[in-house]
C-alpha positions as CSV (number, residue, x, y, z in Angstrom):
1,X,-8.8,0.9,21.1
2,X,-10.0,-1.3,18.1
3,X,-7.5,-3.9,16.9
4,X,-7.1,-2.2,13.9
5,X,-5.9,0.7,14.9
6,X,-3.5,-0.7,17.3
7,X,-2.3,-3.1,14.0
8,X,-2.0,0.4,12.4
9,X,0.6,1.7,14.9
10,X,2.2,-1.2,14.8
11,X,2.7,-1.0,10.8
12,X,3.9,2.3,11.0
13,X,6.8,2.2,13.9
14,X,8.0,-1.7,12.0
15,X,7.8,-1.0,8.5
16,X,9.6,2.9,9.4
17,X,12.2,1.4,11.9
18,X,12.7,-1.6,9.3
19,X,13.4,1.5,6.8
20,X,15.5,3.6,8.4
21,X,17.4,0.6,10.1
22,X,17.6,-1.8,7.4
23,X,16.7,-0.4,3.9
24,X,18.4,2.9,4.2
25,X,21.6,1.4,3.7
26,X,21.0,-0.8,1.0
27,X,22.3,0.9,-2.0
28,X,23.2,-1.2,-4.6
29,X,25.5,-0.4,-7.7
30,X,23.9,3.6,-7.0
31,X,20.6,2.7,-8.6
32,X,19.1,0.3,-6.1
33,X,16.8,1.4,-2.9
34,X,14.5,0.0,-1.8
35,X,11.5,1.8,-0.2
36,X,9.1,-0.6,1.4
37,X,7.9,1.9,4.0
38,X,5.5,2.8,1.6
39,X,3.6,-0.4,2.2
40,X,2.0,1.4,5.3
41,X,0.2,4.1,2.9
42,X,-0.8,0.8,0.7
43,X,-1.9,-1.5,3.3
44,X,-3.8,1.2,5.3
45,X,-7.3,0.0,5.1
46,X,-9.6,1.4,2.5
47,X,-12.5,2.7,4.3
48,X,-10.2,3.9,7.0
49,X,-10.5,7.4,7.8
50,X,-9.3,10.0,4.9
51,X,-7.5,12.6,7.2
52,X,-5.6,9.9,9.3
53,X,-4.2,8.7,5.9
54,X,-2.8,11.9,4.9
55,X,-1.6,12.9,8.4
56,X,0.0,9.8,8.9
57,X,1.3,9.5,5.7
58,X,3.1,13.4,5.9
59,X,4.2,12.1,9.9
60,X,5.7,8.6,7.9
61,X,7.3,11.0,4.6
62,X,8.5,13.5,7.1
63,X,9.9,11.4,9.4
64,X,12.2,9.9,6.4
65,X,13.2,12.8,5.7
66,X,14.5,13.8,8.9
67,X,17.1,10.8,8.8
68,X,17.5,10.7,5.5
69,X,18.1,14.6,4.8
70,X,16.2,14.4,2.3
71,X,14.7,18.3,2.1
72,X,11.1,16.7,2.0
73,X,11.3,14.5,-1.1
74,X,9.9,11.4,1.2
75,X,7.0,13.9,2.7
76,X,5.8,14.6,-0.5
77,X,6.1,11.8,-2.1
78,X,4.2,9.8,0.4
79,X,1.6,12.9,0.6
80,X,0.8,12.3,-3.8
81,X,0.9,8.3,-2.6
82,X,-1.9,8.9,0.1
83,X,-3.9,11.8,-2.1
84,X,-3.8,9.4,-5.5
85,X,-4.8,5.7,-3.4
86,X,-8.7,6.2,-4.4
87,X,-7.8,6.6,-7.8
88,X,-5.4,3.7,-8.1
89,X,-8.0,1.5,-6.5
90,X,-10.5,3.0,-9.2
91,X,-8.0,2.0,-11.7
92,X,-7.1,-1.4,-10.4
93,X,-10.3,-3.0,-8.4
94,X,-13.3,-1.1,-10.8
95,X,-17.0,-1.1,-9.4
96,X,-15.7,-3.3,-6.1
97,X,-13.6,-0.2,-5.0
98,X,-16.6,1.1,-4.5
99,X,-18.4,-1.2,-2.0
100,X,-14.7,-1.8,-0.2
101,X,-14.0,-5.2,-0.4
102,X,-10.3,-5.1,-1.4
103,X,-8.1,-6.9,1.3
104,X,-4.4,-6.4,0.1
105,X,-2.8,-8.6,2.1
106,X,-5.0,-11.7,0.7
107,X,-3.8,-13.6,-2.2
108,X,-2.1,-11.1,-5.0
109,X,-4.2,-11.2,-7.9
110,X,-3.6,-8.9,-10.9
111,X,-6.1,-6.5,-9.7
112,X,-3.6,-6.2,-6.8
113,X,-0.4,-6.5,-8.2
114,X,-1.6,-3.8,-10.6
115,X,-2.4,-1.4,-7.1
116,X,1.3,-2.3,-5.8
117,X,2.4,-1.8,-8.7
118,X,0.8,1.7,-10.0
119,X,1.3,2.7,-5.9
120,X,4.7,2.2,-6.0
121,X,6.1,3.9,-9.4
122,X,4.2,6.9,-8.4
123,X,5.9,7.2,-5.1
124,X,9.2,6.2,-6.4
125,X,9.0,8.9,-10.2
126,X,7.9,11.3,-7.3
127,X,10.7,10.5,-5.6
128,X,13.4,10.7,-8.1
129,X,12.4,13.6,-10.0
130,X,12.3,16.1,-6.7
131,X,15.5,14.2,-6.0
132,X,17.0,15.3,-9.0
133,X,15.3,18.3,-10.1
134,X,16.5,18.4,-13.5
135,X,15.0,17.2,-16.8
136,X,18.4,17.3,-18.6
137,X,18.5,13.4,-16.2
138,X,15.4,12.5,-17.1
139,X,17.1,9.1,-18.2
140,X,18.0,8.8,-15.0
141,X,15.3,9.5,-13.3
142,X,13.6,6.7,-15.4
143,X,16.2,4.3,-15.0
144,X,16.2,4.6,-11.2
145,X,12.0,4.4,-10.6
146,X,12.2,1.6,-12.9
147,X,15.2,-0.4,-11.1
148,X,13.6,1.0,-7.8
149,X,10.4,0.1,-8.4
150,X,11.3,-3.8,-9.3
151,X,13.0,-4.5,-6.1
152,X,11.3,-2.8,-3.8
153,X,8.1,-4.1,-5.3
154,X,9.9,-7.7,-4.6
155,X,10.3,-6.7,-1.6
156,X,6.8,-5.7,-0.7
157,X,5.2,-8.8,-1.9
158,X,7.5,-10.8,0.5
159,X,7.0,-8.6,3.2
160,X,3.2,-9.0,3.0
161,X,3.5,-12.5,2.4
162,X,5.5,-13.0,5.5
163,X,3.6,-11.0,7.7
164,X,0.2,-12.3,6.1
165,X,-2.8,-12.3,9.0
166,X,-3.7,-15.5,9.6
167,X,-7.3,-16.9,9.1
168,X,-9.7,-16.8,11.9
């Protein structure tokens, strides 16, 4: 097996078992949760395969929502997350999208940031509004991806940080 794919396993069992574990059961003042699981959808690599992506991203959403009881929110969340990541990178990276150069777990530039960052309100206003399912809360729904989003984008930037490959 190539090293990359056994990296890939690895990814998804921490970063789900670190969720479910750890992160589930951080809810703070009702408005705070952190969802950093999401970094395996981000940090899968960009020429990987297409249909591993969105398999493993509906095994990783569906997965959630088993423990979570979550009646699929995470699955399709995750699912728009995988199915919107070439456009994001079109957004963020431009022309070098295209000739896949983009490591995200180098130094965080603004082209970067800006892919976290895009990556992880779209999960997390995804999230929320099938959550809810009502429009009459739509200030809540905001004020929940917004609070959401800022931590568990703190979150994701020292968890990439910490578990940075070092350089051969």
């Amino acid at each position: 097996m190539n090293s990359a794919v056994i990296m890939g396993f690895v990814r998804f069992f921490l970063l789900l078992a670190a969720q479910l574990i750890i992160f589930n059961n951080i809810n703070l003042f009702g408005y705070i949760n952190p969802f950093p699981y999401i970094l395996f959808v981000i940090l899968f690599p960009v020429n990987g395969n297409k249909q591993l992506l969105i398999i493993s991203s509906f095994l990783l959403g569906i997965t959630m929502d088993l423990f979570s009881n979550s009646g699929g929110v995470h699955t399709t969340a995750c699912l728009i997350l995988a199915y919107a990541r070439p456009s994001i990178f079109k957004f963020s990276f431009g022309v070098s999208y295209e000739y896949q150069t983009i490591k995200i777990n180098d130094s965080l530039t603004s082209e970067r940031f800006s892919f976290l960052l895009v990556s992880v309100v779209i999960h997390h206003f995804t999230l929320f509004i099938l959550e809810v399912f009502q429009l009459s809360f739509l200030w809540d729904i905001l004020l929940r991806t917004i609070i959401g989003t800022l931590f568990t984008l703190l979150i994701c930037i020292l968890l990439i940080y910490i578990f940075k490959p070092s350089k051969r």
